[in-house]
Backbone as a chain_set.jsonl record, in Angstrom:
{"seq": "XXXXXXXXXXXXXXXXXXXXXXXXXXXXXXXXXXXXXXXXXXXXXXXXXXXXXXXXXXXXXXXXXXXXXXXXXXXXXXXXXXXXXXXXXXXXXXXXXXXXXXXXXXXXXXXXXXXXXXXXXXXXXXXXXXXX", "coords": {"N": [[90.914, 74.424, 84.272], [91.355, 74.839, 87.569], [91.02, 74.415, 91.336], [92.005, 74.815, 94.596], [92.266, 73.356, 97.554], [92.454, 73.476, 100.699], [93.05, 71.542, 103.587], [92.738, 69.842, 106.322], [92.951, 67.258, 109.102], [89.997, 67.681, 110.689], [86.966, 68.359, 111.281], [85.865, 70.36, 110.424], [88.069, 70.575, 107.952], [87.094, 68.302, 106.47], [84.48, 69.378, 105.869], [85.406, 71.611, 104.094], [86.751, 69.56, 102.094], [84.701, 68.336, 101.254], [83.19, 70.285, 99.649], [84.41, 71.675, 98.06], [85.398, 69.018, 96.136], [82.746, 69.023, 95.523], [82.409, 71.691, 93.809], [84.503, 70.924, 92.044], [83.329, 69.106, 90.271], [80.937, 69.789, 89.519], [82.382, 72.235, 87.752], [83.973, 71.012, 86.388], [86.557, 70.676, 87.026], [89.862, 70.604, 87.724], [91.224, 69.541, 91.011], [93.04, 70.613, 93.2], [94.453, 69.436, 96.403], [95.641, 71.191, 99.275], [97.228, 69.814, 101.816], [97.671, 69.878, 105.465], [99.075, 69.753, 108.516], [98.033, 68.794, 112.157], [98.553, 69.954, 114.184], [101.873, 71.058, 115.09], [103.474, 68.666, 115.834], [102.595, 66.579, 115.056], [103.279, 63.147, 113.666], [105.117, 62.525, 110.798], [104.36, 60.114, 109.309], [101.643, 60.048, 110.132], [100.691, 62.005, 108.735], [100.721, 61.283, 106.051], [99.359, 58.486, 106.202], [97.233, 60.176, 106.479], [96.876, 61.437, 104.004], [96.578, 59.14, 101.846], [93.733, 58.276, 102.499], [92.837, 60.405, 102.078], [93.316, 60.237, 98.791], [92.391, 57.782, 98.553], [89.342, 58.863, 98.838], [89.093, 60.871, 96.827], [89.714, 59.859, 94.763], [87.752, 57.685, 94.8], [85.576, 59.554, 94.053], [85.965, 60.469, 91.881], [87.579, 62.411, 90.473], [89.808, 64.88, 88.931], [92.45, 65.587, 90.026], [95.154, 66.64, 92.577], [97.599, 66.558, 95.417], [99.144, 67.977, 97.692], [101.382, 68.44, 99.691], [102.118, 69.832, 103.121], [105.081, 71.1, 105.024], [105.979, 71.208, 108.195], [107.227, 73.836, 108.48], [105.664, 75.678, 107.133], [103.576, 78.006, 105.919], [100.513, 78.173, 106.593], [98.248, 79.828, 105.478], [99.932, 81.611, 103.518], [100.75, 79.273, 102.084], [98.433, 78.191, 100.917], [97.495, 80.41, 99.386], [99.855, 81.347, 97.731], [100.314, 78.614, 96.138], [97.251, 78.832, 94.685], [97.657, 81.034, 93.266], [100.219, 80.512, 91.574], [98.838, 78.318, 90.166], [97.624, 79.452, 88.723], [93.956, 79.4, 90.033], [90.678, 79.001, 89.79], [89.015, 78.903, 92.046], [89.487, 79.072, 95.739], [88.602, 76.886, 98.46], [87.885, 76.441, 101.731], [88.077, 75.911, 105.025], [86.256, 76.483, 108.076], [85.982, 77.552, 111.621], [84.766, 77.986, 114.478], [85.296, 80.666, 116.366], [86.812, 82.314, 119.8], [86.593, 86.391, 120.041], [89.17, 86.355, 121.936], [90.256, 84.206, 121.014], [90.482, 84.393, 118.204], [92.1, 86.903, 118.572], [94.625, 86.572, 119.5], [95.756, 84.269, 118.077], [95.462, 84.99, 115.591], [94.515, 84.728, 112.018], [93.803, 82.553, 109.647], [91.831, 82.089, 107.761], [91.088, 84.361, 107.784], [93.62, 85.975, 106.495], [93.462, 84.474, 104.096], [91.361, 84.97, 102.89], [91.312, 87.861, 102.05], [93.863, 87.765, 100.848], [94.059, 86.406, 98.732], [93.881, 85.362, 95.494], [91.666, 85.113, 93.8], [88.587, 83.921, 93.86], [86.978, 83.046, 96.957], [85.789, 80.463, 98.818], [84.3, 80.044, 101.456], [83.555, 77.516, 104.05], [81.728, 75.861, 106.468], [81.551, 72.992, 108.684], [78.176, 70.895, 108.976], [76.203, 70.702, 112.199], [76.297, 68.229, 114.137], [73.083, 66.057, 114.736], [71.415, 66.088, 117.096]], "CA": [[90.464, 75.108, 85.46], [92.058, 74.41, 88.754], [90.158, 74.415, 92.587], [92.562, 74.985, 95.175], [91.116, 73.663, 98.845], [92.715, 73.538, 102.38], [92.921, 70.384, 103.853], [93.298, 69.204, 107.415], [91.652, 66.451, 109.428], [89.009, 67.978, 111.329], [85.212, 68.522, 110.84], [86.42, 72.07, 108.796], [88.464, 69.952, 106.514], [86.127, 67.222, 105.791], [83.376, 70.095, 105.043], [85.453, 71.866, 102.948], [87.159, 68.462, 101.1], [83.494, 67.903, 100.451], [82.197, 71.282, 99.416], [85.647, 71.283, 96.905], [84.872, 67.522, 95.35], [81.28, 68.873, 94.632], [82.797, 72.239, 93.071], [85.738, 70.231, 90.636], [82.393, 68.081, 89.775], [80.097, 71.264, 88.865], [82.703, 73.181, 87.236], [84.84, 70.188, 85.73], [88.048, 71.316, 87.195], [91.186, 69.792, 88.682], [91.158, 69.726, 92.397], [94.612, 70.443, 94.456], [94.548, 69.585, 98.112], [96.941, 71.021, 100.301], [97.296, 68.899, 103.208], [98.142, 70.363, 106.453], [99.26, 69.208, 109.851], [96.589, 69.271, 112.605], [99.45, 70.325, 114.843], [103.496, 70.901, 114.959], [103.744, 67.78, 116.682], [102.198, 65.23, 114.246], [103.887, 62.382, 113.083], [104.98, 62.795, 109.416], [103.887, 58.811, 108.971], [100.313, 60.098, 109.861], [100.392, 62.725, 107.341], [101.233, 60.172, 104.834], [98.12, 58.317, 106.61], [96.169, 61.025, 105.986], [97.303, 61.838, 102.549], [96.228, 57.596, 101.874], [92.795, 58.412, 103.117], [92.131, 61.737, 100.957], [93.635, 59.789, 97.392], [91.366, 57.018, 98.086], [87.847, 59.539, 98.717], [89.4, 61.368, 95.645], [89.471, 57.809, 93.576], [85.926, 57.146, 94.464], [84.914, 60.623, 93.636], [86.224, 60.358, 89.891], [88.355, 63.455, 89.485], [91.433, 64.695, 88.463], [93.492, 65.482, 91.764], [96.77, 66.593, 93.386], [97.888, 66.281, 96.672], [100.369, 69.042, 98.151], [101.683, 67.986, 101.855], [102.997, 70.862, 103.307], [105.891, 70.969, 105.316], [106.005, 71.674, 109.376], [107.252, 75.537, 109.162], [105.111, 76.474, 106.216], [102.729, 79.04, 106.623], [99.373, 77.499, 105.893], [97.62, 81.066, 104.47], [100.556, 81.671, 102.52], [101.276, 78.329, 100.918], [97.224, 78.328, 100.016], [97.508, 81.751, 98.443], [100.659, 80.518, 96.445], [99.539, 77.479, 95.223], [96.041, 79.357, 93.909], [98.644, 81.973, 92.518], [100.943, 79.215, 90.986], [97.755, 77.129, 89.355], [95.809, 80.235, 88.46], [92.957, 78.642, 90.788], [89.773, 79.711, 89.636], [88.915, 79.011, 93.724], [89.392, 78.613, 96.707], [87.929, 76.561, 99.456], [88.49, 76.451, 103.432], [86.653, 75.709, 106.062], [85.533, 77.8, 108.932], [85.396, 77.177, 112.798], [84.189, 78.926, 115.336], [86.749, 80.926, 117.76], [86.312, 83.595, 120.705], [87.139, 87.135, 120.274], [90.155, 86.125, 121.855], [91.125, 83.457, 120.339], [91.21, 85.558, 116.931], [93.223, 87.894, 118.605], [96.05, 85.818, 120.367], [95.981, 83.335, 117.27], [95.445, 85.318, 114.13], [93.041, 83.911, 111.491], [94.106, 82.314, 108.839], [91.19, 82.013, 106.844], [90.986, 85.839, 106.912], [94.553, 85.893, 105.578], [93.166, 83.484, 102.806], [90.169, 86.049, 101.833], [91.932, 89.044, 101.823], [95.238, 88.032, 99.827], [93.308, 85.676, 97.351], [94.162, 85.989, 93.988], [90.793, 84.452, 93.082], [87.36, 83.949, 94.917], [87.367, 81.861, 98.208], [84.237, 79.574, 99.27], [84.35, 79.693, 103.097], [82.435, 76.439, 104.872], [81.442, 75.303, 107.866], [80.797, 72.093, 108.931], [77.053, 70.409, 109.424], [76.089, 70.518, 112.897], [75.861, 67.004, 114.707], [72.186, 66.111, 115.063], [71.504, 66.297, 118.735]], "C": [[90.855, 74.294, 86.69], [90.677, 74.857, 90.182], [91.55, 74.227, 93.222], [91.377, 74.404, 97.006], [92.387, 72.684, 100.001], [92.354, 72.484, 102.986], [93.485, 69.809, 105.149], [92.69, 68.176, 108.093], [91.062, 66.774, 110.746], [87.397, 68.05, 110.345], [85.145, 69.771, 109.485], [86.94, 71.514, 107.863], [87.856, 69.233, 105.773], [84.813, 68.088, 105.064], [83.771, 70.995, 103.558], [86.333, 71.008, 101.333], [85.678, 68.523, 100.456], [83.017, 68.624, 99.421], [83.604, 71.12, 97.788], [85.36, 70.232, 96.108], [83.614, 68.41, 94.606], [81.621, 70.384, 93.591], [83.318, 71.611, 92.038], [84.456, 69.697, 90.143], [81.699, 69.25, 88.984], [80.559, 71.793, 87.826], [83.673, 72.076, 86.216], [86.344, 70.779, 85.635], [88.704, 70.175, 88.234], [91.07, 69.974, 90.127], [92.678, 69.449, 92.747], [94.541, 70.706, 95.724], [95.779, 69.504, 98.595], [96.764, 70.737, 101.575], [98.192, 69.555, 103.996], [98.492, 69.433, 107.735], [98.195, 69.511, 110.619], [97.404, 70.179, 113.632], [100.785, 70.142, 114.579], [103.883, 69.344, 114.963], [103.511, 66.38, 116.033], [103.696, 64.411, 113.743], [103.963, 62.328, 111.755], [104.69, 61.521, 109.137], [102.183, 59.119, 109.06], [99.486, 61.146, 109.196], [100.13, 61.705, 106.482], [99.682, 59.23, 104.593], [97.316, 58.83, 105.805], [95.666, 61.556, 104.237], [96.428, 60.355, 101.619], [94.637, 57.92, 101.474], [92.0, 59.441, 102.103], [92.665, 60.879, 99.512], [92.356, 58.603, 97.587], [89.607, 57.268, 98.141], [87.869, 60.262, 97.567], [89.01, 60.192, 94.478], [88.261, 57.908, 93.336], [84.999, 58.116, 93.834], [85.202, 60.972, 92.368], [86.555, 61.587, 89.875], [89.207, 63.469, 89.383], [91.956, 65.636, 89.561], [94.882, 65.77, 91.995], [96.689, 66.462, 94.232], [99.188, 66.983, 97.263], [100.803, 68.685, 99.717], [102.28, 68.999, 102.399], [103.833, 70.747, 104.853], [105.724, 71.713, 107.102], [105.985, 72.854, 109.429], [106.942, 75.647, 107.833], [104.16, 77.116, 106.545], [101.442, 78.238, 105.769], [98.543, 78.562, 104.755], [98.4, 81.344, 103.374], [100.703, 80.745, 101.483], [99.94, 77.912, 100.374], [96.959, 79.833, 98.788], [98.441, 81.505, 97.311], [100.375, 79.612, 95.446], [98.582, 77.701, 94.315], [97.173, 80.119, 93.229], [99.392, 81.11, 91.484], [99.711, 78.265, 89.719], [96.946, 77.708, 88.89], [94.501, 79.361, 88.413], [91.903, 79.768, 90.322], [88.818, 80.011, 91.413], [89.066, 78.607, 94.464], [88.814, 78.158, 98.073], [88.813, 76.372, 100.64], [86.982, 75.869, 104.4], [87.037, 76.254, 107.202], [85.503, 77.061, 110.124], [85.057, 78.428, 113.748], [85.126, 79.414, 116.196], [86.172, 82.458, 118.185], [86.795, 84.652, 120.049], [89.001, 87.042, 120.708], [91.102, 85.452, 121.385], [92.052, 83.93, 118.876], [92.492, 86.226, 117.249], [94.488, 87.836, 118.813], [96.429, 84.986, 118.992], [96.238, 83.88, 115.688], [94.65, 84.554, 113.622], [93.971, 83.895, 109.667], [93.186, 82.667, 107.475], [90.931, 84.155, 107.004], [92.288, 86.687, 106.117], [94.136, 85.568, 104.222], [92.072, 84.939, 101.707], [90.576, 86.94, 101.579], [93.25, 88.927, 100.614], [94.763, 86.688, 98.517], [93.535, 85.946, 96.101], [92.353, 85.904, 93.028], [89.42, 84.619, 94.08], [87.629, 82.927, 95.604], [85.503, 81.219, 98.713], [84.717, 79.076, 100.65], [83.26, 78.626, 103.372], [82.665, 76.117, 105.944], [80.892, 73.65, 107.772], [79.317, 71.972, 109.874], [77.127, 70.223, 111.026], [75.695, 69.06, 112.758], [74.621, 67.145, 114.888], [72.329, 65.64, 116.726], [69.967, 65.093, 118.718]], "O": [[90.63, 73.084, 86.715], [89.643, 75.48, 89.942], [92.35, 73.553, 92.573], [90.303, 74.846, 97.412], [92.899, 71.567, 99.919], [91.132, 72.341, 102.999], [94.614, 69.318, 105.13], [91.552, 68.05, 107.643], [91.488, 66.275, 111.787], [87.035, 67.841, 109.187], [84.685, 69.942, 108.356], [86.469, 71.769, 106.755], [87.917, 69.326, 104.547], [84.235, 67.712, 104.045], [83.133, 71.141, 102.516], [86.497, 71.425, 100.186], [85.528, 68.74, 99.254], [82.511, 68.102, 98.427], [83.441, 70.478, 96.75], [84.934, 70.663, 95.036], [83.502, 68.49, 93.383], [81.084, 70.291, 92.488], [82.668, 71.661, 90.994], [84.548, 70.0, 88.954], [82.025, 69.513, 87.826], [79.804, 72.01, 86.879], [84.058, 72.592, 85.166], [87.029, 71.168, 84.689], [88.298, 69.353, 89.057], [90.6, 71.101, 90.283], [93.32, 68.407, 92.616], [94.548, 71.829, 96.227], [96.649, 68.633, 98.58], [96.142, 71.457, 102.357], [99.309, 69.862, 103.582], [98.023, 68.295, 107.747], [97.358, 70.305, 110.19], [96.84, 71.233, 113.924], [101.086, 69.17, 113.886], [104.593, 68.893, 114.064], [104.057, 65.327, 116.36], [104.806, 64.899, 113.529], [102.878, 62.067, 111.235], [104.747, 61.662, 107.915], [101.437, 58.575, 108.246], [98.267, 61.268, 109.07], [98.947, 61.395, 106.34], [99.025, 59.139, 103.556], [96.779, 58.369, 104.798], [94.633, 61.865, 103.643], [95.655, 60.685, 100.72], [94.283, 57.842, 100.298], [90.913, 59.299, 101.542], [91.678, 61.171, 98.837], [91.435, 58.589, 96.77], [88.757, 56.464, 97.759], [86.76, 60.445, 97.066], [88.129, 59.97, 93.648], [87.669, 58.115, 92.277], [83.96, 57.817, 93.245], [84.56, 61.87, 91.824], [85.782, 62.216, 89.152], [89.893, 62.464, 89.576], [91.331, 66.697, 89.581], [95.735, 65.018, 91.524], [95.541, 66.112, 94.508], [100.251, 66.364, 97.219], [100.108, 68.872, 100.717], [103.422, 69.027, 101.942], [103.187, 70.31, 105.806], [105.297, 72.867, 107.115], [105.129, 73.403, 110.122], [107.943, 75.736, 107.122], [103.724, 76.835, 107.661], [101.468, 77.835, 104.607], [98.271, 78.286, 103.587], [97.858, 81.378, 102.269], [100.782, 81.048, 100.293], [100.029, 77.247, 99.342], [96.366, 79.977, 97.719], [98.053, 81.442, 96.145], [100.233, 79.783, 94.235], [98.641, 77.115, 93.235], [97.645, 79.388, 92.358], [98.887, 81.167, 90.362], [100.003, 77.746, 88.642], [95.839, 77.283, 88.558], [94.009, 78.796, 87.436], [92.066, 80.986, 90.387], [88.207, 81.017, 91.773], [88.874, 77.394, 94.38], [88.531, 79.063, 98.858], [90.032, 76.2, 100.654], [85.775, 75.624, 104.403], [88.23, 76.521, 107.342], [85.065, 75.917, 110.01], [85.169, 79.633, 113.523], [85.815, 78.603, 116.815], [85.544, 83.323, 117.575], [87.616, 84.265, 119.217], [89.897, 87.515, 120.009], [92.299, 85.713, 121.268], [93.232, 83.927, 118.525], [93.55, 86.225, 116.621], [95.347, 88.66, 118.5], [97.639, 85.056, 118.774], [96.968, 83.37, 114.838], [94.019, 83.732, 114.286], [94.461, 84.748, 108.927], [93.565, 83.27, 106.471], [90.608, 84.905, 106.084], [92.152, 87.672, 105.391], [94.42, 86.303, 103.276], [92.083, 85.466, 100.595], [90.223, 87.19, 100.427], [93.517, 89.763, 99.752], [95.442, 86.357, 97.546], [93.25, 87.086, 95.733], [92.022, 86.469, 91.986], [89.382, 85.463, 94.976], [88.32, 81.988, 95.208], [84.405, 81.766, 98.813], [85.33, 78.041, 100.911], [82.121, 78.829, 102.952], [83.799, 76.069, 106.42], [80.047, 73.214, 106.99], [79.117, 72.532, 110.952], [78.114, 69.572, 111.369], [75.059, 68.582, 111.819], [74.378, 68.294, 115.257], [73.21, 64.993, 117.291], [69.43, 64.763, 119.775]]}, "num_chains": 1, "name": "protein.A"}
């Protein structure tokens, strides 16, 4: 059994790296994170970084793990839908932010790409509000 989960470094990625770890743990499945850019513009050395960073919270978290890096002009919805398709993923995780009306509309929405063309079930998260 495979877990498929969406991976960038923000507050959304770190909630749903987490929420993913505690699935593969539950269900005793493989975890494959595909690692994204946060922007075009990144430095592929702080992918690599980043990539570093997720193998050694993976380590400590005792499972069994991939690590997918995906490539500047890849489509992020698509190459998560593939991958679950590819690994018959029993699911998939994402994580969730908050965006205007407009933003949806000018930007598109990935994660409703993700739910809709899913081969599998998707576990949308949000990250924990900061205590104030």
């Amino acid at each position: 059994m495979t877990i498929v989960v969406g991976y960038v470094t923000t507050q959304e990625g770190a909630a749903a790296l987490d929420a993913a770890v505690a699935e593969a743990r539950r269900r005793d499945s493989r975890l494959i994170v595909v690692l994204a850019r946060r922007s075009r513009g990144d430095d592929p050395s702080l992918l690599e970084a980043e990539a570093d960073a997720v193998r050694d919270l993976l380590d400590d978290a005792d499972i069994a793990y991939d690590i997918r890096q995906l490539r500047r002009s890849d489509d992020v919805a698509q190459s998560l839908v593939a991958t679950a398709e590819e690994v018959e993923a029993e699911l998939i995780v994402i994580g969730l932010r908050r965006r205007s009306p407009v933003g949806k509309l000018v930007l598109g929405s990935n994660a409703q790409r993700i739910l809709l063309d899913a081969p599998c079930p998707v576990l949308a998260v949000k990250p924990v509000p900061a205590a104030s």
